[in-house]
N, C-alpha and C positions, 0 to 999 in steps of 0.2 A: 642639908642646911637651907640650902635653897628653898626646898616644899615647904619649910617650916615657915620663911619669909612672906612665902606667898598667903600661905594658908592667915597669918598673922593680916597682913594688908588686905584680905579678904575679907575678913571678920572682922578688921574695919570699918570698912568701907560699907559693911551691911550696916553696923550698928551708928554708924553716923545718918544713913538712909532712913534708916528705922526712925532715927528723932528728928529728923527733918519730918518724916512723911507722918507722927505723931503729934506734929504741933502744926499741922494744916488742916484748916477746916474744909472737910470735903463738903461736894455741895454747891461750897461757897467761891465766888471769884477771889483769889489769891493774889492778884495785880489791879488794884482797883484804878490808876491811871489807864489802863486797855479804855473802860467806861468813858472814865472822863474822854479822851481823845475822839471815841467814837461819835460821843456828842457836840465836841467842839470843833471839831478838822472841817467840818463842809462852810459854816461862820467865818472860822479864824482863816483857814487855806483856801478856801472855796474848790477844792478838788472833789469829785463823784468817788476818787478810787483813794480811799482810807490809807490802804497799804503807799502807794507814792506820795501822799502828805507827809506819811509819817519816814521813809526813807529821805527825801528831799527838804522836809522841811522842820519838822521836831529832831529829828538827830540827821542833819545833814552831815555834818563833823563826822557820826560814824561813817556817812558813806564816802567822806573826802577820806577817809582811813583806809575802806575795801578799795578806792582808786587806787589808792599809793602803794597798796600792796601789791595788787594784780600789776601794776605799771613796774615793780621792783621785780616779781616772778619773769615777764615777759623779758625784762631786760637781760636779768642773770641767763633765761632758757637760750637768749638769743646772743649773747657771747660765747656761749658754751658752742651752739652749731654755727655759728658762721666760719670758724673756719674751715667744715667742709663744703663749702659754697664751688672753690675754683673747683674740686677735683670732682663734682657732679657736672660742671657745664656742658662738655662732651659728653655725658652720657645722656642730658636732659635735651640736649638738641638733636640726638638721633631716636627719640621717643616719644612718636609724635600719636596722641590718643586715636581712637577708630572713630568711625563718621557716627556711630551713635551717641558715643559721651559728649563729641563736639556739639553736635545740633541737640543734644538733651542738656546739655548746658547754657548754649544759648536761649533755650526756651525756658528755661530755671532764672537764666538769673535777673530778666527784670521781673519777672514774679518774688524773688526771694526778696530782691532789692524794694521792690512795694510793699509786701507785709511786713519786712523790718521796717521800714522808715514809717507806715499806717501805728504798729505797734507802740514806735517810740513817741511820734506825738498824741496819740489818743493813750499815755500811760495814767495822764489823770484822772483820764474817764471812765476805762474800763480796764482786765487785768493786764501786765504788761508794763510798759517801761521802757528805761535805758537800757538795762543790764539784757532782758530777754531780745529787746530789737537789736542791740546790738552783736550778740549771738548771729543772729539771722541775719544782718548783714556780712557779717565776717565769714559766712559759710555761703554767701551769694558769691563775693569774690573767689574765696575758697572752690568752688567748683568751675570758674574760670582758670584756674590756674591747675588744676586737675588733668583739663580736656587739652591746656595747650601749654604744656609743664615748660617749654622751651620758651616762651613769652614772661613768665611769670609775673609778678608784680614789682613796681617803681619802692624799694625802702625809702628813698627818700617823700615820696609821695607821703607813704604810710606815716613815717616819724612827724610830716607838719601836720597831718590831720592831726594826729593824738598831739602833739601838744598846742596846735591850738584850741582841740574839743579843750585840754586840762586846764587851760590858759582861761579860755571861759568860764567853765564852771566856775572857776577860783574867783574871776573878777565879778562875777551875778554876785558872791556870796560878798566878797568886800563890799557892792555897792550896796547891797542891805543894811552890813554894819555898820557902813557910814553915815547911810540917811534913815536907818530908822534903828540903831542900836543891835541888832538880834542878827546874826551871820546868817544867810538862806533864806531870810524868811522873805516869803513871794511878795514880789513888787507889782510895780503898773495894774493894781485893783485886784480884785476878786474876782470882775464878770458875774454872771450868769451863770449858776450850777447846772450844770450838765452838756455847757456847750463847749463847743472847741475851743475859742478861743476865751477862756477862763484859768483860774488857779493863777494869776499873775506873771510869772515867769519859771514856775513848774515845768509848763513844757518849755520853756528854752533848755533850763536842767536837764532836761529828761535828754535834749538833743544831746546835750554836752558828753552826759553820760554814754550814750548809744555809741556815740562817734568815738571815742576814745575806746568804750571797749571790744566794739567790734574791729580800728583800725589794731590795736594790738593784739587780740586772738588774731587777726587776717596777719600778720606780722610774721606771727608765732607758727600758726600756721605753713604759712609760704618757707621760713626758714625749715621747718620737717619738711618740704618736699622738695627745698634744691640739695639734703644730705643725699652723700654717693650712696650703691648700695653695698651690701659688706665685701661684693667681690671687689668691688674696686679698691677697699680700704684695707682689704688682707684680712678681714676680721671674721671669724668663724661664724656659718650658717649657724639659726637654730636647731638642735641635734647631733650640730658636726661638730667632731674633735678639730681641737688647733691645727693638729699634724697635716686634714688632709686640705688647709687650705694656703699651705706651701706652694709656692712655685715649682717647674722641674729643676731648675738651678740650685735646692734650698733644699733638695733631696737626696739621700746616698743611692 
């Protein structure tokens, strides 16, 4: 009965494919707004990078949506492990990395920490962004807290960067709709296509973004590295049965 469902939902799903890809004109552009945009974003946004006009500033709303979600994912990941935090501290402060991860970290990270932050203000200009600098910011801290597990990072630090990066975003876009109608749309001028400081308040956005989503990966992150490891927790190695990871008290 099963096969038969599948088989049925199959032949669906083809024959719906089928008249969709039957009443497209191949050949031809099938979004004809892509054009339009193409042509208007460097006028309207004055951004060089098409792709950040259109995330920032034609559907900024969706990207306050991919905020609210990754900010909703990070939350839920990071209730769920915090309460292994106490029963890792003793194992995280007799763990201390070897002198190579130490000093290859500290030569990593104000490098990682300069092409994130290069990345997120030149996201108008060229490829890159919030989303991508912030990545690479979160993975500069990230390997500080690798090399020296027993330091790790300030949560509370982490918590006001993101909500002040989220605090921002939010306020750039209210002051938009306030003084010119349109949520996002870039303020303080256009500038100069192609230079840094152009696209209006694009790159503030871009910062906004960056900072909130690398301080929540770093978050997210840091919470995976103060969890015990499964000896501590009683919990079965990968490939070990439950049984042998008994105590000798909990054995006949």
């Amino acid at each position: 009965m099963r096969n038969i469902a599948s088989l049925l939902f199959a032949a669906g799903l083809g024959f719906l494919l089928l008249v969709i890809a039957g009443q497209l004109g191949f050949g031809e552009p099938s979004m004809l707004i892509g054009g339009d945009i193409l042509s208007a974003a460097p006028d309207e946004v004055g951004a060089a990078n098409i792709v950040t006009a259109v995330l920032l500033g034609y559907r900024g709303i969706d990207t306050l949506g991919e905020l609210s979600i990754l900010f909703a994912a990070a939350t839920a990941a990071g209730l769920v492990l915090a309460g292994g935090r106490g029963a890792a501290a003793s194992h995280l402060s007799d763990a201390p990395a070897g002198f190579i991860l130490r000093t290859g970290a500290d030569l990593l990270f104000p490098l990682l920490l300069g092409v994130g932050f290069y990345i997120i203000l030149h996201g108008h200009l060229t490829p890159g962004g919030g989303f991508q600098g912030g990545v690479i910011l979160a993975a500069a801290f990230f390997v500080l807290v690798l090399a020296r597990p027993a330091g790790g990072m300030s949560h509370t630090a982490i918590a006001v960067i993101e909500g002040l990066a989220g605090a921002g975003f939010i306020a750039l876009g209210l002051w938009s709709l306030l003084a010119d109608g349109d949520f996002l749309k870039p303020m303080l001028g256009k500038g100069v296509l192609g230079e840094l400081l152009s696209a209006g308040t694009l790159p503030l956005l871009s910062l906004a973004v960056g900072l909130k989503v690398g301080a929540e990966l770093a978050g997210l992150m840091t919470q995976l590295s103060e969890q015990p490891p499964p000896e501590l927790t009683g919990q079965p190695l990968a490939g070990q049965s439950p049984e042998h990871t008994a105590g000798p008290e909990t054995q006949d």
